[in-house]
KEKE-3310 file (N, C-alpha, C; in steps of 0.2 Angstrom, whole numbers, plus 5000, padded with zeros to 4 digits):
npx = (5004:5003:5009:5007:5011:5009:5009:5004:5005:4994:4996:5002:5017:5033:5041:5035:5026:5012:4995:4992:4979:4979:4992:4994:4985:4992:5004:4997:4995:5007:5012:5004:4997:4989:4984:4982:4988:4984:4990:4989:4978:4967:4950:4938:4943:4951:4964:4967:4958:4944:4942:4940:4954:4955:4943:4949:4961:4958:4950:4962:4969:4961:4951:4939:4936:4937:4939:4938:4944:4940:4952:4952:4941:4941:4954:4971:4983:4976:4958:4951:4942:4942:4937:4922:4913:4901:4900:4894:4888:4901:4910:4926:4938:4953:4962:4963:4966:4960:4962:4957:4959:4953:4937:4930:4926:4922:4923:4932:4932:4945:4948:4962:4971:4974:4985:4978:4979:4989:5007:5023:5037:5052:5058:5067:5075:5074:5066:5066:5060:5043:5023:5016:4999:4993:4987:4972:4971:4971:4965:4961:4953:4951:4943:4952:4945:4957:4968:4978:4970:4958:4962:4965:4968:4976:4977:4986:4990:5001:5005:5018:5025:5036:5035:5021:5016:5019:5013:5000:5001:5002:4988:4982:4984:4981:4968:4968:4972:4959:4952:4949:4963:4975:4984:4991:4996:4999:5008:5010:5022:5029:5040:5056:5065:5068:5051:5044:5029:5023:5010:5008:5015:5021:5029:5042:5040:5048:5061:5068:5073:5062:5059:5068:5060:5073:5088:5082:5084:5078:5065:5050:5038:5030:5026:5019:5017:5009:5005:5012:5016:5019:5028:5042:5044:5049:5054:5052:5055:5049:5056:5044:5034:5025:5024:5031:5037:5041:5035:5031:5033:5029:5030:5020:5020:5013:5022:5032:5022:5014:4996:4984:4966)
npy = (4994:5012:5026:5045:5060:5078:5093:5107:5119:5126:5120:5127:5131:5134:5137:5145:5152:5149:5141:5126:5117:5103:5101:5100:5087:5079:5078:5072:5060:5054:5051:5041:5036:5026:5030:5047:5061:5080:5097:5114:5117:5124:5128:5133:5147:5160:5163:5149:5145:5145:5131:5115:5109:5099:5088:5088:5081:5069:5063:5062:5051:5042:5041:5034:5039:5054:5068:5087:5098:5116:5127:5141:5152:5163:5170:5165:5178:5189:5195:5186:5173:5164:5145:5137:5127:5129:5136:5144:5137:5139:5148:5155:5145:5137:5124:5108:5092:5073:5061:5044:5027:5017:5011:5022:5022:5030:5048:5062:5080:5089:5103:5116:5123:5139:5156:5167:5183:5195:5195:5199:5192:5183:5182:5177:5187:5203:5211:5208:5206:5205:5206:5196:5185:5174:5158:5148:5132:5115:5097:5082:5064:5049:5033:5019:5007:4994:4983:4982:4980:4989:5004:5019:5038:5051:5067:5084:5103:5108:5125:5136:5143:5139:5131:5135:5122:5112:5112:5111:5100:5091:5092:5087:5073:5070:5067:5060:5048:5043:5038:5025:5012:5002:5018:5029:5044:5059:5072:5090:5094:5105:5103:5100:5092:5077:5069:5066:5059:5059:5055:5047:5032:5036:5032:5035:5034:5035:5045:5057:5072:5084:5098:5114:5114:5111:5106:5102:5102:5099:5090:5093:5088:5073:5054:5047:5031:5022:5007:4991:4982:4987:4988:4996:5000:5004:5022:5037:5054:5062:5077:5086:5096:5107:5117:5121:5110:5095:5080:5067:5049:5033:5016:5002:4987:4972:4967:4951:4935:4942:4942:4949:4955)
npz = (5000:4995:5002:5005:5009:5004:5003:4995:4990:4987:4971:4966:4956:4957:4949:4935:4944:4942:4941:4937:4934:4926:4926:4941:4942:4934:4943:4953:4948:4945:4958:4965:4974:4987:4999:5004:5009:5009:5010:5012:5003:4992:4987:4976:4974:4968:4961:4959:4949:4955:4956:4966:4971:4979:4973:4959:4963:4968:4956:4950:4956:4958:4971:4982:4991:4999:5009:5008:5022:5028:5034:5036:5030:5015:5009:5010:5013:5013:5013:5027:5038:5053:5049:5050:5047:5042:5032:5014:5001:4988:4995:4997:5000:5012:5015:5021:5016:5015:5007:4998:4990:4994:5005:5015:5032:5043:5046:5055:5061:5066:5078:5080:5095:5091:5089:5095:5095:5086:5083:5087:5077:5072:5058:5042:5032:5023:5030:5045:5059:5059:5061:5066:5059:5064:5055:5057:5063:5057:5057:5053:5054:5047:5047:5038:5027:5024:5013:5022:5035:5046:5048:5056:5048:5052:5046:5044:5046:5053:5064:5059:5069:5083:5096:5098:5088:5093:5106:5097:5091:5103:5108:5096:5097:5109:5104:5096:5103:5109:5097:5086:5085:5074:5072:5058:5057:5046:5038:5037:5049:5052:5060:5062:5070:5080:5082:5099:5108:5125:5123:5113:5108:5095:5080:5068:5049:5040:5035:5028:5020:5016:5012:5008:4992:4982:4985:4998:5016:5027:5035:5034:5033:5037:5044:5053:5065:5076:5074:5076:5066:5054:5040:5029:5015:5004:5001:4995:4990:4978:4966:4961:4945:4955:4969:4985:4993:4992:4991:5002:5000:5003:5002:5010:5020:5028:5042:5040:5043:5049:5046:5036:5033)
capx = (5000:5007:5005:5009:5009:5010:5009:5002:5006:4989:4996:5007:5023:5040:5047:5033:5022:5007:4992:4990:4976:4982:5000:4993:4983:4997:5009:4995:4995:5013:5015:5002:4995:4980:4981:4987:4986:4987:4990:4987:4972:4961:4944:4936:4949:4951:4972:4967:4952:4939:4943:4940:4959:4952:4939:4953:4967:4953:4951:4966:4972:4955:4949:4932:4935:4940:4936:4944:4942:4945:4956:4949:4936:4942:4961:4975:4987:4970:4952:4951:4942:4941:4930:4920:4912:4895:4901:4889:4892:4906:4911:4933:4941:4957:4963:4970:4962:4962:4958:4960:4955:4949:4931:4931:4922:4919:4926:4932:4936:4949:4950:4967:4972:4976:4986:4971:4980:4995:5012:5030:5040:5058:5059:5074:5073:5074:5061:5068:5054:5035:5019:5011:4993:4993:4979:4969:4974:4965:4967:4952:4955:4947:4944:4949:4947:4964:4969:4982:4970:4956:4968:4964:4975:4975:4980:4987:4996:5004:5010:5024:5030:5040:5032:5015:5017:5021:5007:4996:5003:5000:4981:4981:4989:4976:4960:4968:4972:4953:4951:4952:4968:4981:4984:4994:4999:5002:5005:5016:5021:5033:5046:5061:5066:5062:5045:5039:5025:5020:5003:5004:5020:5023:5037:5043:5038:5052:5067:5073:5072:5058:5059:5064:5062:5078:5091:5079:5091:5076:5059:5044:5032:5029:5021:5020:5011:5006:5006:5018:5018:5019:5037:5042:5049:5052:5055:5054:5053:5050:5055:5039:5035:5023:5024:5040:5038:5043:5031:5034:5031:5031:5026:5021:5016:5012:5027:5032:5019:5006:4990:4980:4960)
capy = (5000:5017:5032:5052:5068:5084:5101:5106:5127:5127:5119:5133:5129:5138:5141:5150:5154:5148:5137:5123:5111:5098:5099:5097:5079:5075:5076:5064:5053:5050:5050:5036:5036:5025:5036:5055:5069:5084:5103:5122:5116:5129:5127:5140:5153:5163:5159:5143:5146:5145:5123:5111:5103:5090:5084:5085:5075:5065:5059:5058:5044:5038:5039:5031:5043:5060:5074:5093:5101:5122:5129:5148:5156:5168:5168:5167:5184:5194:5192:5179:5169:5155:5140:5134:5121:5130:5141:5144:5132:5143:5152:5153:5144:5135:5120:5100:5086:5068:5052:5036:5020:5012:5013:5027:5019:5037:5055:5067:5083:5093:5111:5114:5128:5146:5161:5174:5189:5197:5195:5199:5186:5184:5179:5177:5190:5210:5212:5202:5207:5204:5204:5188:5184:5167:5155:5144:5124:5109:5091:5077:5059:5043:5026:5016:4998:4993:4978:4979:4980:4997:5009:5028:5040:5058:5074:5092:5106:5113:5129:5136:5144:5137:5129:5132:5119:5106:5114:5109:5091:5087:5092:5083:5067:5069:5068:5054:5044:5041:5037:5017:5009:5007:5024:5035:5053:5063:5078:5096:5096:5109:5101:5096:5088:5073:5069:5060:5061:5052:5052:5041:5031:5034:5030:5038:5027:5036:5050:5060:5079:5089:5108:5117:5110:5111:5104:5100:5099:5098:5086:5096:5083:5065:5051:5043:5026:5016:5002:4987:4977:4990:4990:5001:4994:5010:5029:5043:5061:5065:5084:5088:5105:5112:5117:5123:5107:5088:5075:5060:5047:5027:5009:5001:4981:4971:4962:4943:4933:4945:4940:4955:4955)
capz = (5000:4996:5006:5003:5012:4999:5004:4988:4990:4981:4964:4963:4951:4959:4941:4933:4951:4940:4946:4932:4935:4923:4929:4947:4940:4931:4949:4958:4942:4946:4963:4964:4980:4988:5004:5002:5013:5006:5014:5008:4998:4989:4986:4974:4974:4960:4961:4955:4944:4957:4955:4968:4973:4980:4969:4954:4965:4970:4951:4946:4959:4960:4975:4982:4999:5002:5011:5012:5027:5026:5040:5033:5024:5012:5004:5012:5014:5009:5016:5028:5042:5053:5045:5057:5043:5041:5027:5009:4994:4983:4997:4995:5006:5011:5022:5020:5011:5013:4999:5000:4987:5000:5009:5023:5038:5047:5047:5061:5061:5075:5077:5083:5096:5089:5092:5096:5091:5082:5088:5083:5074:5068:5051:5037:5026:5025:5037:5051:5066:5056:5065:5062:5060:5063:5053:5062:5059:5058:5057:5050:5054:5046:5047:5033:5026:5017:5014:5027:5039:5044:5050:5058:5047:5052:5043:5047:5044:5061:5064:5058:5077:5087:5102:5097:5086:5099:5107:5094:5091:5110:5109:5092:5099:5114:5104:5091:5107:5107:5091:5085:5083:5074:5069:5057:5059:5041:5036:5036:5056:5053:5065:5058:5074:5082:5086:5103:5115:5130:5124:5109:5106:5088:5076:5061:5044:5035:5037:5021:5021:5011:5013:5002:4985:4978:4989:5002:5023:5031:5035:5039:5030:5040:5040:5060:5067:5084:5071:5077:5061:5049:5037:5024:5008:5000:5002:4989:4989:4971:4963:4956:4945:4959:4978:4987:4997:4991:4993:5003:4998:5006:5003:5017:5020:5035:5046:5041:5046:5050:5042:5038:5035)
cpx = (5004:5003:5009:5007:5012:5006:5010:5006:5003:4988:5002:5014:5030:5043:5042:5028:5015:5005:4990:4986:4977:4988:4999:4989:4988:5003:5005:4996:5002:5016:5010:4999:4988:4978:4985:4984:4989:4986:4991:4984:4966:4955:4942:4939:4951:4960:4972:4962:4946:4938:4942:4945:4958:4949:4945:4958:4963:4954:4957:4971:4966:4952:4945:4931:4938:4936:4940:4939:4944:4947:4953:4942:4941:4948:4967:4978:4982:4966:4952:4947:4941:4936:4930:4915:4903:4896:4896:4893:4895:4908:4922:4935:4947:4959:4968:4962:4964:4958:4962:4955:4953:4942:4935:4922:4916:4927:4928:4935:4940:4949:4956:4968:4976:4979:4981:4975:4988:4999:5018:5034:5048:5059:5064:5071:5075:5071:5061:5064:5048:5030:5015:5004:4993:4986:4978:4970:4968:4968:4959:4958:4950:4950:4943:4949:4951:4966:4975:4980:4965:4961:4966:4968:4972:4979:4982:4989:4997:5007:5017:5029:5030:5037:5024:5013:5018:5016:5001:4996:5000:4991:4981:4980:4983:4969:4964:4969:4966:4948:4953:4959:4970:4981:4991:4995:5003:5001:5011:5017:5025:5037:5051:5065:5063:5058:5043:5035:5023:5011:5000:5013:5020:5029:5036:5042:5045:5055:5070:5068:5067:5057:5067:5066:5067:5084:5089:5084:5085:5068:5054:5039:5034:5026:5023:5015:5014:5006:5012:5020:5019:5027:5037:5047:5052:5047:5056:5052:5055:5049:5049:5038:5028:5025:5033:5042:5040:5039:5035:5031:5033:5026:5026:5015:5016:5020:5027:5028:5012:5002:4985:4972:4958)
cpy = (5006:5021:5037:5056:5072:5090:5104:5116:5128:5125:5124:5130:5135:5141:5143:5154:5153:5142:5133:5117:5104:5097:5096:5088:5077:5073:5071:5059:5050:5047:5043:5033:5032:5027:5041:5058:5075:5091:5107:5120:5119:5126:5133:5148:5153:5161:5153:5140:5143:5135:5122:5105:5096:5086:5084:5079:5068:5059:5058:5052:5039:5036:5038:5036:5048:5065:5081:5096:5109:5122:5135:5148:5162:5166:5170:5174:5190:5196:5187:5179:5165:5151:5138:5128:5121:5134:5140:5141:5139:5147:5150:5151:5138:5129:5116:5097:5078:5062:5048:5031:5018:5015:5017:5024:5027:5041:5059:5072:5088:5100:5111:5121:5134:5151:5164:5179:5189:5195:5197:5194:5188:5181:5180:5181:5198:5213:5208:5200:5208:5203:5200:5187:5177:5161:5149:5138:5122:5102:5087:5070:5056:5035:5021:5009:4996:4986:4975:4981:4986:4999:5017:5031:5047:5061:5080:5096:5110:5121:5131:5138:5142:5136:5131:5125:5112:5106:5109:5103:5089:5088:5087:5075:5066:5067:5061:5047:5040:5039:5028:5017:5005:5013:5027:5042:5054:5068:5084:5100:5102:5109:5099:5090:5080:5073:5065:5064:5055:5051:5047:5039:5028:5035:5035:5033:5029:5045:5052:5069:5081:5096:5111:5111:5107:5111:5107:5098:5099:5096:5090:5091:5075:5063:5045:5037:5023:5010:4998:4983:4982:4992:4993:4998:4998:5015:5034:5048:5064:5073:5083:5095:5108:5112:5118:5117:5100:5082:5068:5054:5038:5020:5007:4991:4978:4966:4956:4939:4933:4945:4947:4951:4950)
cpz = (5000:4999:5006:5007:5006:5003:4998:4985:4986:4973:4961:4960:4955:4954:4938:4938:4949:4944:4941:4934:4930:4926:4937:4945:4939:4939:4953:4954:4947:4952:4966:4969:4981:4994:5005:5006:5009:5010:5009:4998:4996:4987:4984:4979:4968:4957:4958:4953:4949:4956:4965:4969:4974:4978:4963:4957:4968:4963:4945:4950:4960:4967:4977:4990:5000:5004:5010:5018:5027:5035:5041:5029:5023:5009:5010:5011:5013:5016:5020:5037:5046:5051:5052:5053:5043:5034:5020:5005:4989:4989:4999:5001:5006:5017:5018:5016:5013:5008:5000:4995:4989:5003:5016:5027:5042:5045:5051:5059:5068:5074:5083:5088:5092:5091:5092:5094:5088:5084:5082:5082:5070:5064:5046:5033:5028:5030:5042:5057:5060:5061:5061:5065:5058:5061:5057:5057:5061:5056:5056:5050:5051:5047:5040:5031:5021:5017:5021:5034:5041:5050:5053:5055:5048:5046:5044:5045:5050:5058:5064:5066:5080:5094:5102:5093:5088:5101:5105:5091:5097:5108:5106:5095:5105:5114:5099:5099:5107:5104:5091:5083:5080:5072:5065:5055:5050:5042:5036:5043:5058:5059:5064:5064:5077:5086:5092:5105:5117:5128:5120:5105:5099:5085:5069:5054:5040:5036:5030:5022:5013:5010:5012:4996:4981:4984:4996:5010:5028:5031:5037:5037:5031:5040:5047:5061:5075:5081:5072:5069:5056:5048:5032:5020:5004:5001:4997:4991:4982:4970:4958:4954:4949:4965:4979:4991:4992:4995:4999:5004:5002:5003:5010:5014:5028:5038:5042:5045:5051:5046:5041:5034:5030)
residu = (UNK:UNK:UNK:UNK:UNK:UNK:UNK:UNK:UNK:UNK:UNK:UNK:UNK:UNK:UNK:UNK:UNK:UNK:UNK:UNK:UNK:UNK:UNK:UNK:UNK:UNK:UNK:UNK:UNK:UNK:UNK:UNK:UNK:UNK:UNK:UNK:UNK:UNK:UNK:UNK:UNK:UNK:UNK:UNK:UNK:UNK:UNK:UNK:UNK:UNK:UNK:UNK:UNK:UNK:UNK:UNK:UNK:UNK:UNK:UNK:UNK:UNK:UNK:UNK:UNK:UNK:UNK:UNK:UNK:UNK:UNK:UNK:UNK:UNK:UNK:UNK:UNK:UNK:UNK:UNK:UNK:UNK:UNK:UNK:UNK:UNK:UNK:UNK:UNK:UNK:UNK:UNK:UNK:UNK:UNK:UNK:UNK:UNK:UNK:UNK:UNK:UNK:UNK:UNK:UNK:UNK:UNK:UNK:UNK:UNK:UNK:UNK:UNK:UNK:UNK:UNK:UNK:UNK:UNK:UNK:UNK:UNK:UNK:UNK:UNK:UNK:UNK:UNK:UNK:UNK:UNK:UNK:UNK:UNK:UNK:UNK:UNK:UNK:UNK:UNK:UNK:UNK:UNK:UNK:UNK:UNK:UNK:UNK:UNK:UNK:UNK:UNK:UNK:UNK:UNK:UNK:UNK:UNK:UNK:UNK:UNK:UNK:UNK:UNK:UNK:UNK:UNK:UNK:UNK:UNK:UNK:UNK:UNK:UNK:UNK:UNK:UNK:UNK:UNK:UNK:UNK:UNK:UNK:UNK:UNK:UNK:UNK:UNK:UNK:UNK:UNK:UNK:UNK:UNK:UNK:UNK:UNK:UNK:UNK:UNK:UNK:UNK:UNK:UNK:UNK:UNK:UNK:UNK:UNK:UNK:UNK:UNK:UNK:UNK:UNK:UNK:UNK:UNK:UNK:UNK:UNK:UNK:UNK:UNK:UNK:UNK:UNK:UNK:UNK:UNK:UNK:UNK:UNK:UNK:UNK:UNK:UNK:UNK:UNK:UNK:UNK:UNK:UNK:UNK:UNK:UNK:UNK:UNK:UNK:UNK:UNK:UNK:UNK:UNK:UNK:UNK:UNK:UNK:UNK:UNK:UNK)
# end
């Protein structure tokens, strides 16, 4: 069974900063996924012609089960909101996605904790002190039935700053505890270091750096499990032409001698 995190940076292309919906098909085609998570995913936004990310990466992997969840209403660095998952059909908005070829049993979604207001921030660039308006996260878990077995996979995208972002793992981690088991954790935790918690002893399925695109020195996009039998047979992180991020990519099969369903 393969499995993928992409942190899509809406379709957007690095070399011409364009949103091409065929070339976004064309990236799921190849990366070939039967369970994907995907982060900074538009939903009618005029950036990406008012499309439906998720329903195209939907049909070009095929999948029988996806949801997107928005994080916002409205567009990022613009207009914007917290979604609170009542919002009007066509109304613009941005979050994560998950699909999967496999039947989804059930659906959950997490609202994650938030900075409330503005703050100062030091970031690489000319403008080294920025007051940051930080967007409100989320995280959607399912139950699916795969052949190796039905499994819980979440999805997220943490915050980028430092120590709320551990913050908002532990919460996460809190509410997946409760959730059936096994369980695996994807997505863009923006952590490059290692991850633990005492609240749910998970593992790394695979270690190779994603960020930035082009001689990538650092992991932000992982792919964690509770799962005892689960071994990885193979690891990729393909340059694709969208996104500043680098997918990652994994096979995964059951242990020797583990009988799955």
């Amino acid at each position: 069974m393969r499995m993928a995190t992409f942190n899509i940076l809406h379709g957007r292309s690095m070399d011409d900063g364009q949103v091409n919906l065929e070339r976004l098909s064309a990236c799921i085609r190849r990366l070939d996924p039967d369970v994907l998570a995907l982060q900074e995913v538009d939903r009618d936004q005029s950036r990406s012609s008012l499309a439906d990310l998720t329903a195209i990466a939907a049909a070009a992997m095929g999948a029988t089960s996806h949801r997107f969840v928005a994080a916002i209403a409205g567009t990022p660095g613009a207009t914007w909101m917290a979604a609170t998952g009542s919002e009007q059909p066509g109304t613009a908005a941005y979050g994560i996605a998950l699909l999967s070829r496999y039947p989804a049993i059930s659906w959950q979604v997490l609202r994650l904790p938030r900075i409330p207001i503005r703050f100062p921030m030091y970031l690489p660039g000319p403008r080294r002190v920025q007051i940051v308006h930080e967007e409100p996260r989320a995280a959607m878990a399912a139950q699916f039935d795969t052949p190796l077995g039905v499994l819980t996979v979440a999805n997220t995208h943490l915050s980028f700053v430092p120590g709320w972002n551990r913050l908002q793992l532990n919460h996460l981690l809190r509410d997946l505890s409760g959730l059936p088991g096994p369980r695996v954790l994807m997505g863009d935790l923006n952590m490059s270091s290692q991850i633990r918690s005492r609240r749910m002893p998970l593992r790394p399925l695979a270690a190779a750096p994603t960020f930035p695109l082009h001689c990538p020195d650092r992991q932000l996009d992982h792919i964690l499990t509770d799962h005892d039998d689960l071994v990885v047979t193979d690891v990729s992180t393909p340059v694709l032409p969208i996104s500043d991020h680098r997918p990652l990519v994994i096979d995964v099969s059951l242990r020797t001698g583990v009988v799955g369903p």
